[in-house]
Structures are given as C-alpha cells and as structure tokens.
VOMAR-179049 format. One line per 8 residues: number of its first residue (from 0); their letters; for each residue x, y, z of C-alpha. Coordinates in Angstrom, 1 decimal. Example, Ala and Ser with C-alpha at 12.3 -4.5 7.8 and 13.67 -1.06 7.14 Angstrom:
2
0 = AS = 12.3 -4.5 7.8 ~ 13.7 -1.1 7.1
END
This chain:
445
0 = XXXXXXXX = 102.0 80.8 31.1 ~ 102.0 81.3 34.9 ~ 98.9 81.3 36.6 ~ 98.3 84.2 39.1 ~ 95.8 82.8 41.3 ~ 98.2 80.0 42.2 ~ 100.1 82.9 44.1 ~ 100.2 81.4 47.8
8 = XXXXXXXX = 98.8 85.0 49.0 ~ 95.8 84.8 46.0 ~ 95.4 81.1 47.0 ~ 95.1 81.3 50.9 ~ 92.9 84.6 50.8 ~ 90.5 82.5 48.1 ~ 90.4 79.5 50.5 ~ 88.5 81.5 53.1
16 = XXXXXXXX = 85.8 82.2 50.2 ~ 85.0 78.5 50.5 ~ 83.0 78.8 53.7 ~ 80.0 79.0 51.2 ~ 80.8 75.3 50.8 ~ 79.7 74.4 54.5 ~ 76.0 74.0 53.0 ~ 76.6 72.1 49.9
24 = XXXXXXXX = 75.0 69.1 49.4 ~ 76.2 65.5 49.4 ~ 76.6 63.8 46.6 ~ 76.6 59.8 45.4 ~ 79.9 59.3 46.7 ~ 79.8 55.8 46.2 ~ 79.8 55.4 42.6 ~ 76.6 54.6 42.6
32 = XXXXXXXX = 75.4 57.6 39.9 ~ 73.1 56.3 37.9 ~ 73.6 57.7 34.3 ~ 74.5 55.6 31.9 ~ 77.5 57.2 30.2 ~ 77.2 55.2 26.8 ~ 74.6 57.1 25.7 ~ 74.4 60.5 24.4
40 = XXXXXXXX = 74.7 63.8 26.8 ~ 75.9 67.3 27.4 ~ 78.1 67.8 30.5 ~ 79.1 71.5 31.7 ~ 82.7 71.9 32.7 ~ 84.1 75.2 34.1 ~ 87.6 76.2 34.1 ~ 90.0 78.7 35.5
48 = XXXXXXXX = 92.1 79.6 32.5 ~ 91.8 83.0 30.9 ~ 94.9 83.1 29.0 ~ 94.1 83.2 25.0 ~ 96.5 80.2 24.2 ~ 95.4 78.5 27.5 ~ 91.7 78.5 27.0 ~ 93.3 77.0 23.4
56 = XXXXXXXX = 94.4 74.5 25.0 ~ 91.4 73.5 27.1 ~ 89.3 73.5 23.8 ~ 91.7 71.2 22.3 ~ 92.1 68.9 25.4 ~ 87.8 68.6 25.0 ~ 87.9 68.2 21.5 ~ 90.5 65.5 22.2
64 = XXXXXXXX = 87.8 63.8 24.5 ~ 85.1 63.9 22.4 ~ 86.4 62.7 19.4 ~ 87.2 59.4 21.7 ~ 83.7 60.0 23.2 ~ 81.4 61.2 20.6 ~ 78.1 60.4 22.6 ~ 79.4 63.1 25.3
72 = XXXXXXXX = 79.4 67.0 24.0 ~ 81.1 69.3 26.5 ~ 80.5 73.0 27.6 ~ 83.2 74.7 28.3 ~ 83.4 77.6 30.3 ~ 86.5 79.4 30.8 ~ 87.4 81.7 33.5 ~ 85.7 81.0 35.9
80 = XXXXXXXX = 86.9 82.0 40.2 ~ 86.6 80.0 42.9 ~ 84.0 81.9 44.6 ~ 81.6 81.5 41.1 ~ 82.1 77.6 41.2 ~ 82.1 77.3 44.5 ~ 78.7 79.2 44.5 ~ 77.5 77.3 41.7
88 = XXXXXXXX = 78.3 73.6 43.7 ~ 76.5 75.0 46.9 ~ 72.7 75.3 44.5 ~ 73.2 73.1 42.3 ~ 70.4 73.5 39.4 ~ 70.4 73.1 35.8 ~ 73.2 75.6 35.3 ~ 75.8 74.5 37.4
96 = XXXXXXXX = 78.8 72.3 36.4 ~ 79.2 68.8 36.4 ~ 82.9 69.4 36.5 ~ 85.4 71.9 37.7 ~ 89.0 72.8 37.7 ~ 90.4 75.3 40.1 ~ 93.7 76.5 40.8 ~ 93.4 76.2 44.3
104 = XXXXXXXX = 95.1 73.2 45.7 ~ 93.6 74.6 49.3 ~ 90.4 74.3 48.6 ~ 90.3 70.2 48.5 ~ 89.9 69.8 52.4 ~ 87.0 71.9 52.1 ~ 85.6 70.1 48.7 ~ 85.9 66.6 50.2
112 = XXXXXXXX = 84.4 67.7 54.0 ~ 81.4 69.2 52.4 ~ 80.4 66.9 50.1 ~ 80.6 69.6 47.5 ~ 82.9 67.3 45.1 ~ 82.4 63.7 45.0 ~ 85.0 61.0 46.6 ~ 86.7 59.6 43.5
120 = XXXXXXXX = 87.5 56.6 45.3 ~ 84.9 54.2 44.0 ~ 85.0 55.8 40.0 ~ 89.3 54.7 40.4 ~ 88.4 51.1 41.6 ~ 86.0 50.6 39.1 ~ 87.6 51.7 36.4 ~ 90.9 49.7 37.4
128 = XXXXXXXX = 93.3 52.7 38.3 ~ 95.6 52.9 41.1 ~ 96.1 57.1 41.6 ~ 99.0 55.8 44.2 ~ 100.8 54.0 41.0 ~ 99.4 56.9 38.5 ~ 100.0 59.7 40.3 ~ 103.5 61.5 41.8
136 = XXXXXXXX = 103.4 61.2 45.5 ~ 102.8 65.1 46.7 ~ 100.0 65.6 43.2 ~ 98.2 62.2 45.4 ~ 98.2 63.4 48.6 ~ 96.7 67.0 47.9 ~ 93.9 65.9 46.1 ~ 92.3 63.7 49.1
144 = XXXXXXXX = 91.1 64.7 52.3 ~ 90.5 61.9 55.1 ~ 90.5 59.6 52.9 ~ 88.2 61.4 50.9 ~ 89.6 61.5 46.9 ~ 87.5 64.3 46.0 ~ 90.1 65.8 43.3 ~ 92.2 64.7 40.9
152 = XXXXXXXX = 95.7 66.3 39.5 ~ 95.2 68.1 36.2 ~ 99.0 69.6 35.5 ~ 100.9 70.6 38.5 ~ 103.9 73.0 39.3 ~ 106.8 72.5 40.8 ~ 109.3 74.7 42.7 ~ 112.9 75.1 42.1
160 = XXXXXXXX = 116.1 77.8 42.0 ~ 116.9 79.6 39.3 ~ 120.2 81.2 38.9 ~ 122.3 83.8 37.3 ~ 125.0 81.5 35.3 ~ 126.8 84.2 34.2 ~ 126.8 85.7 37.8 ~ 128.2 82.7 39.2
168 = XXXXXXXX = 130.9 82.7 36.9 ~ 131.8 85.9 37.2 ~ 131.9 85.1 41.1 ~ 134.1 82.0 40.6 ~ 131.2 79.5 41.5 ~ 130.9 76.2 39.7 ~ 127.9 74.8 40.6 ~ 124.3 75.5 42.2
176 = XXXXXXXX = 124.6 75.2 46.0 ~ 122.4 71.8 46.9 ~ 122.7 72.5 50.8 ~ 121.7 74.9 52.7 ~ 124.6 76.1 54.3 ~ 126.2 76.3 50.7 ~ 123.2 78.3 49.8 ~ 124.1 80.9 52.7
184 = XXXXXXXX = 127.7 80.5 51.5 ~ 126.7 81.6 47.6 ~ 124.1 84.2 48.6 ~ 126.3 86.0 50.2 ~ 129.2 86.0 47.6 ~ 126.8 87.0 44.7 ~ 125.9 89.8 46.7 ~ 127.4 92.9 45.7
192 = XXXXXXXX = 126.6 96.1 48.0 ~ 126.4 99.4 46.7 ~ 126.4 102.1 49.5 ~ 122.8 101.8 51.4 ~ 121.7 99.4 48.7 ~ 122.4 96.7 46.5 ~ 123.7 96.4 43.1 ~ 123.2 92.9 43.1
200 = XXXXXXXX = 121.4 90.7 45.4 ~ 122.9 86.7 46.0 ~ 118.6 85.7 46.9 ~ 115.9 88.2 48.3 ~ 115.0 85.8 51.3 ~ 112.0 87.3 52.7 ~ 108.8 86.0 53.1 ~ 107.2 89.2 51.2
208 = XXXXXXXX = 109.4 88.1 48.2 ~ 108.3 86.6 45.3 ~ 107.4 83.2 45.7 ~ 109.4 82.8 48.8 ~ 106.5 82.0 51.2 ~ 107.1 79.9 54.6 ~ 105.4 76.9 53.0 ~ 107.2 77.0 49.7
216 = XXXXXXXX = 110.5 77.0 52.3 ~ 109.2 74.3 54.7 ~ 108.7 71.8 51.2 ~ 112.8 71.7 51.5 ~ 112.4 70.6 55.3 ~ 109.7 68.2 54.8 ~ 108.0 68.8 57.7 ~ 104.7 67.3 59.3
224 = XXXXXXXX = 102.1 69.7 59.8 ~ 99.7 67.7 61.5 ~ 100.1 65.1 64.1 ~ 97.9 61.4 63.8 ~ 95.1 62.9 65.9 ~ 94.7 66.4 63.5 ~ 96.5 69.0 65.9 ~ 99.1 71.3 64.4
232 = XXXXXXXX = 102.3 70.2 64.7 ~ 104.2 73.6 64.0 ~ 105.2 73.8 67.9 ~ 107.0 70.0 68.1 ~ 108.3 68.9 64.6 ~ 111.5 70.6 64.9 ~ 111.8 71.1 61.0 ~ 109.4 73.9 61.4
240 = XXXXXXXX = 112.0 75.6 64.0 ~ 115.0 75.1 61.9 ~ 113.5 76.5 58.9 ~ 112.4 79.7 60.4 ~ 115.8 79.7 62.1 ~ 117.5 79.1 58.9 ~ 115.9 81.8 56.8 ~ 116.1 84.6 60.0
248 = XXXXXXXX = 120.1 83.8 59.8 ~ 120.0 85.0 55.9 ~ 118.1 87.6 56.4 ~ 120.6 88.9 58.7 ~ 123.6 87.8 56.4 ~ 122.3 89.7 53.3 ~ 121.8 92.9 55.4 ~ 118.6 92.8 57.6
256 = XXXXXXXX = 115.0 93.3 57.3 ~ 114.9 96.5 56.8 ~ 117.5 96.6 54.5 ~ 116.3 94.0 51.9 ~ 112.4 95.5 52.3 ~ 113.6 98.5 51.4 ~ 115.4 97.0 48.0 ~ 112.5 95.1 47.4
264 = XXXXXXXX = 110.0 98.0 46.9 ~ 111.8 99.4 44.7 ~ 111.9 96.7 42.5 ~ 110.0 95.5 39.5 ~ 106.9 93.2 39.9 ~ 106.4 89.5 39.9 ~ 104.5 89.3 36.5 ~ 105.8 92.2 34.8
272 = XXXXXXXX = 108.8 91.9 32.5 ~ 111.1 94.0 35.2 ~ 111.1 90.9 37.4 ~ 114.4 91.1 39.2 ~ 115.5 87.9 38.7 ~ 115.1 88.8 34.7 ~ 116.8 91.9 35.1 ~ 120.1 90.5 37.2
280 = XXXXXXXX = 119.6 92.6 40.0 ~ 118.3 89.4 42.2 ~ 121.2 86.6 41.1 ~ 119.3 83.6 42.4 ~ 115.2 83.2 42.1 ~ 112.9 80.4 44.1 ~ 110.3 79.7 41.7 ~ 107.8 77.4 39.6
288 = XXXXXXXX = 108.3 75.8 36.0 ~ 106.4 78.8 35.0 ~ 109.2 81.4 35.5 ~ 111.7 80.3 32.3 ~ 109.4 80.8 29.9 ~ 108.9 84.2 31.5 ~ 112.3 85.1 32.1 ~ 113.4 84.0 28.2
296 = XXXXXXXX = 110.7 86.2 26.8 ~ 112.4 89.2 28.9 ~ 115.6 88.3 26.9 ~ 118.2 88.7 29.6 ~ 121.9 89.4 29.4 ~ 123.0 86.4 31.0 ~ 122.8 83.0 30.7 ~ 119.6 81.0 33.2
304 = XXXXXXXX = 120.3 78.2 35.2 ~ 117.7 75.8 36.8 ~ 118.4 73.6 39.7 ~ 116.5 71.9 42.6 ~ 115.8 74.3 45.5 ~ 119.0 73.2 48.2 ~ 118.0 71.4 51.0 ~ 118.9 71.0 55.1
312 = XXXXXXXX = 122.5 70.2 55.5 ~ 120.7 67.1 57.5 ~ 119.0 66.1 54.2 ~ 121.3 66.1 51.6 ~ 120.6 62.8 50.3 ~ 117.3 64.2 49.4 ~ 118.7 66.9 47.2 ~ 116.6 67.1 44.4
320 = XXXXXXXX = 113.1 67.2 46.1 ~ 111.0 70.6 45.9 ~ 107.8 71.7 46.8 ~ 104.5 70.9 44.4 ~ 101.3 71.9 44.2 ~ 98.8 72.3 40.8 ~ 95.6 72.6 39.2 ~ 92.6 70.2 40.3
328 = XXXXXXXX = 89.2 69.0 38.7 ~ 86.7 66.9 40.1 ~ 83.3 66.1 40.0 ~ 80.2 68.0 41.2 ~ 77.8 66.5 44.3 ~ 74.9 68.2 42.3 ~ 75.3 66.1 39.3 ~ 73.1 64.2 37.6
336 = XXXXXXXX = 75.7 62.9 35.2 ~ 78.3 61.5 37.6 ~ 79.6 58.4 35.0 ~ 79.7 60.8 32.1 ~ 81.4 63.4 34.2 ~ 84.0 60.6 35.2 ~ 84.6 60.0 31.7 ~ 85.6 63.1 31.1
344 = XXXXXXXX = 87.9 63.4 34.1 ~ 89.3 60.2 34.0 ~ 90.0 61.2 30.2 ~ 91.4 64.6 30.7 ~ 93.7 63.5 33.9 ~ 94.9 60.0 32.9 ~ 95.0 59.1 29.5 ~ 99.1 59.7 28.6
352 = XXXXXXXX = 99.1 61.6 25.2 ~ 95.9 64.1 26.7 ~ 98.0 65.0 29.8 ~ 101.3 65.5 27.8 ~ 99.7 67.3 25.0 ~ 97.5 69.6 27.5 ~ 101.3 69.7 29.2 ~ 103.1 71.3 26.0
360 = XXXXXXXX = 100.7 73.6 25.4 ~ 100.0 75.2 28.8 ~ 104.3 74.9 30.5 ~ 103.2 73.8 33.1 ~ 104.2 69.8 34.6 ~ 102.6 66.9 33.4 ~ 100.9 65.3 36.4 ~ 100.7 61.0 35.5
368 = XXXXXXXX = 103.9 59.2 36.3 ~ 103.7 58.2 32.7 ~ 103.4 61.6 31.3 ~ 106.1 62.7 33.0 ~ 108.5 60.0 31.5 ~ 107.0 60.4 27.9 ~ 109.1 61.0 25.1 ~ 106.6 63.3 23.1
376 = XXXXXXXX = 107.0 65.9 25.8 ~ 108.6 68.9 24.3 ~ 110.3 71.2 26.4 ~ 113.9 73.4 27.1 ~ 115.9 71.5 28.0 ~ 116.5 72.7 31.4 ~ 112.1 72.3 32.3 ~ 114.0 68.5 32.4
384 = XXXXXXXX = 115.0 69.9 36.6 ~ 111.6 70.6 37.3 ~ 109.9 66.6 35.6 ~ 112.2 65.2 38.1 ~ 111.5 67.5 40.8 ~ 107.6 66.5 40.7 ~ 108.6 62.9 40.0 ~ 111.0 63.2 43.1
392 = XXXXXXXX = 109.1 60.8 45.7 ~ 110.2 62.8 48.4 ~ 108.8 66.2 47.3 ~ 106.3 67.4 49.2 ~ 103.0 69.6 49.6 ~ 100.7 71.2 52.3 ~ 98.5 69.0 53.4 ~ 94.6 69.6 52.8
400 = XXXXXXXX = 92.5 70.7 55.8 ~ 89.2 71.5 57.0 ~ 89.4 75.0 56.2 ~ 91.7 75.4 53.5 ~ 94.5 77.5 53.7 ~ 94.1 79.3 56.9 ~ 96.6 77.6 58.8 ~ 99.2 77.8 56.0
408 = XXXXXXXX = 97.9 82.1 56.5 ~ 98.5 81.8 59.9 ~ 102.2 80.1 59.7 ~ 102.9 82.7 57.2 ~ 101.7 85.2 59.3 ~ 103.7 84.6 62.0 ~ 107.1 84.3 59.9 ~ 106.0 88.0 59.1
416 = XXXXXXXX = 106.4 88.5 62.5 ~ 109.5 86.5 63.2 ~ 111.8 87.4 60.0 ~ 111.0 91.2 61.2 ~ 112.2 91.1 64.6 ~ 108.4 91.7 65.8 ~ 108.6 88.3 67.2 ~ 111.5 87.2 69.1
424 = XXXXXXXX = 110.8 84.0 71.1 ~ 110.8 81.5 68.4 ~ 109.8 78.6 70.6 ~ 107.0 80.6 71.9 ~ 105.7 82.0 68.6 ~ 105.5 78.4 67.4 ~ 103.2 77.5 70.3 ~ 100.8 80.0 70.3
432 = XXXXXXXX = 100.8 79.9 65.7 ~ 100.3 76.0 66.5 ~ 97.1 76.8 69.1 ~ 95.5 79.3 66.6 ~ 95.5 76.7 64.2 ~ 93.7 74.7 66.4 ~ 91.2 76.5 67.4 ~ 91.0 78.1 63.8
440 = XXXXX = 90.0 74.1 62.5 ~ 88.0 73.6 65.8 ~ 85.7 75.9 64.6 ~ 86.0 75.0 61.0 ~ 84.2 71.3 61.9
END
C-alpha cells in the first residue's frame, strides 16, 4: 500500500511544519534514562498509517513485542501527521508519545538539531548493535544528523523503472535500458505520436510527473549535496549539472515542455486506478516498490517489467543502485520511559522475523541487512529488483539538514524553472539555487 505523504511534494511542504521543533526540549541523549525497563509499564507510540490492513499490521508488529515483553503494554495510536507529533514532542506532558514513526525522512535533521528525538547512539552501543553492519547504507545515513542518530529505519522504499514488456516487444526491444543514453534511445522508440499528442509515451520526464522529482533523478548521479564545511554544493559537483542537462535533453526529444504538460494534464492521477503507466499510455514509469501491487490490482493488458532506474553512461558499473528513502521511529526527548521505549524500537526495527513480517504485510522493503536476505519474505517475484536495489551499497538518499527539506524544495524549484525554458543559464541557476540554500540553513541555525 503506497503511502501518500511520502510524496516528495507532501514530504518537503510538511518539513517546513517542523519549525515548531526549534523549541523542543533536550532530552537524555546519553543513555542515561533512568527507567528501569524490566519492570512493568505503558508506553504511547503514534504512527502514521491509516490504511485498514496497515494499521493491522502495526497491531500485529506490537502484539509481536509484547508477547516477547509482557512487562511493557503499548498504545497505539494510528494516524497521526507530522504537525500533531511534532506538536506533541515540542510540550511534552503526560499525553505525548514516547515513540513516533513518521513518514518523513526530512524531518530527521530537524529531530536530531532540536533535541526533539533522542541520539540513539548510546541505546546501539549498549545494546551491542552496529546500525553501520545492520542497516543498508542510504536507510543509515538518513536517519542521523551530525552525528546525531536520532532515527532509526522502520521499512523503507526504494526507487526503480517499471516498464511496459509487451511494449517493448512490440518495439523490438530486448532488454530494460541500464544507461542513460540507452534510456534516451528507448524513450524515444516507445513513443508513438498521434497528431498534437501522444498515443503512447516512451517516459513522461518532467519534474511535475509522477515521482519523477529532481532528487529522485539526482539518486542515479549520486551526487554530493553538501560540501565538508555544510555549504550547498549544487553549483560545483558537476553531477548536479549533468543531470539537469540530461533530463532538459529528453524533454526536448519526447516533444518539449509544453508538449508533454499538456499530455500530462489530461491524464489520470497518481493514486487512482487510471495511472498511466497502468493504463499503457506512459510505456516506462520511475517509481517505488509500492507501484506493482498498484498497477496488478488495475489488471493491465500487458505484461510489467521491473528494473533498476538506468544510470550515467559514466557510471555504468553502478547499474543497479536507485534512490531510497522510508519510514522512521525514534524516541521522544520528553520521555520518561527512554529504556522501555528503546525496547520497543530496538524490537520493532531490528529483530529479523518483526521487520520481515511487518515487511509482508505492509509491501513495502524490509530495512535490516538480514531481513532483506531472509528466506521467509514473501513477495512477486519481480519486488526481488527493488531488495537488491536497497541492499545496493551505492544507492543513495538526500542527506538530512537543519531545516528539512527546503533545499531539496528549492533544487526542485529551480528544475521547474530550467526544464521550462524559464531559466536558461544553467551554470548561473545552479549558483544562485546553491546561495539560497545557504542562506535558507543560515537562518535555520
């Protein structure tokens, strides 16, 4: 079941909402609660999941942990936004949770910075864990800040292509492209014009697409987005340059702007069952694990392919990377029930059969190393592309900041801009999105 608010353009907007978290207090981050979690308590955890059969699935991942912990009862309370939790962390009080799970993978530079989650650092070492040896690479890095550990990986997604098998046969193509320039090559030849329109599309490469955003791109280009001393590095990693280059030259190939906007609007919705990708009028589809599931229930006439997303002609040994990001929990400052908590979220984000079952029943990508490889994962056979695309050590992520999202907003922004012909001067465009950002995180400390 996909999950909405992980949309890039839901996630960045809700990352602003976590200015509230500027005033939270600071927590033990040094281990040092003082509860003893052997005896019995009540802890409150609050989730995002809304979806009947995934709110299902959070009861039975509980009900998992308590039957191993029967001194520790849980609350669980479902549905809950960013903006209620992230109140709730900044008051603290007797109603507040001792543990969270958003969706926003964002929001952890602003958790860790404001001392609104606690660093999970010292809870790791003392319970003997390694997160570098537990954890896929990109599902460890966007759960720190600075050094900071204030999240932890509770499933992740991963992003792939999808593709129209019966399309490509029909076309005479054998395989999915795995570099880009084969990417331009097939994207064009699946694209069938039909007068001022399209009756097929190869790939709708905009930015307004769905799930086609400049940072779901730039995971294929692996770039740096921040240099050793915390300044944007948009304007001098030349990855960032080439992408944008890259995706302007499709949009030009496949028609222009103008052109492809207009086919888009008149196309069905991301969520709804008239996606275009189900209904064979987009041939090839950038997406997350979520989207088979999705398009098999829309029973399409053709036959789906999964593959990696292709990669930079320059990078083709790398083929088989993609970009990740997921669902976090952590641990609330405000808590008076750290070690408990930890139980709980050690429990829920480490323990191998709680992360694979929790895995088969919510589609989405287990997020252990060992989970990933376990043999009592049940899946399609081709969610197999998307395991190894988040065990794939050089997959990557957006890096946490200070103030969430915003500079991934302001990146996207200006590829608005760019892809449109608004912007012309690429080099310069870069500079000036690389200065906002900079003051934009100035102003965030």
């Amino acid at each position: 079941m996909p999950k909405t608010s992980r949309k890039a353009t839901f996630a960045l907007a809700a990352s602003a909402s976590l200015a509230l978290l500027a005033t939270a207090c600071t927590g033990q981050s040094d281990a040092g609660a003082s509860d003893d979690a052997s005896k019995e308590t009540t802890l409150d955890f609050w989730h995002a999941w809304s979806a009947p059969s995934e709110v299902k699935a959070v009861k039975d991942l509980v009900a998992g942990f308590e039957k191993t912990h029967p001194h520790i009862h849980v609350n669980v309370v479902g549905n809950m936004t960013d903006d209620k939790m992230n109140q709730a962390l900044r008051t603290g009080g007797t109603k507040a949770p001792d543990v969270i799970s958003s969706f926003t993978t964002n929001s952890v530079g602003k958790f860790c910075s404001s001392g609104a989650l606690v660093d999970l650092n010292p809870f790791f070492e003392k319970s003997g864990i390694d997160p570098q040896q537990t954890f896929p690479k990109a599902m460890n890095e966007y759960t720190q800040f600075d050094g900071n550990r204030c999240a932890v990986p509770l499933l992740g997604d991963a992003y792939g292509l999808y593709y129209n098998k019966t399309a490509f046969k029909k076309a005479g193509i054998a395989a999915p492209p795995k570099t880009w320039s084969e990417f331009e090559r097939v994207a064009e030849k699946l694209t069938i014009p039909r007068g001022d329109t399209y009756k097929q599309l190869g790939f709708m490469p905009n930015y307004h697409g769905w799930e086609t955003t400049t940072e779901h791109y730039l995971g294929q280009f692996s770039p740096t987005y921040f240099d050793k001393d915390g300044k944007s590095n948009v304007a001098k990693d030349p990855a960032f340059a080439k992408a944008f280059k890259l995706q302007k030259k499709l949009v030009d190939a496949l028609g222009g702007y103008r052109k492809l906007e207009t086919y888009r609007s008149g196309l069905g919705d991301e969520w709804g069952p008239k996606h275009p990708f189900h209904t064979g009028q987009v041939a090839m589809q950038l997406d997350g694990e979520w989207r088979l599931g999705m398009a098999l229930d829309s029973k399409p006439t053709f036959e789906i392919g999964v593959a990696p997303l292709p990669v930079p002609d320059d990078q083709a040994d790398q083929y088989g990377k993609g970009y990740i990001t997921g669902t976090i929990a952590g641990i609330a400052a405000t808590s008076e029930k750290q070690n408990a908590a930890w139980e709980l979220v050690k429990y829920m984000t480490t323990d191998t059969d709680a992360v694979v079952n929790f895995s088969n029943a919510i589609h989405n990508v287990p997020s252990t190393l060992a989970a990933l490889k376990s043999p009592k994962l049940t899946y399609d056979p081709r969610f197999k592309t998307f395991l190894e695309i988040a065990a794939n050590p050089n997959s990557t992520t957006a890096p946490a900041s200070v103030n969430g999202g915003v500079y991934l907003t302001t990146i996207q922004q200006f590829g608005y801009d760019y892809e449109s012909g608004k912007a012309t001067d690429l080099e310069a465009g870069l500079k000036k999105t690389a200065a906002q950002i900079d003051t934009d995180i100035a102003q965030a400390k």
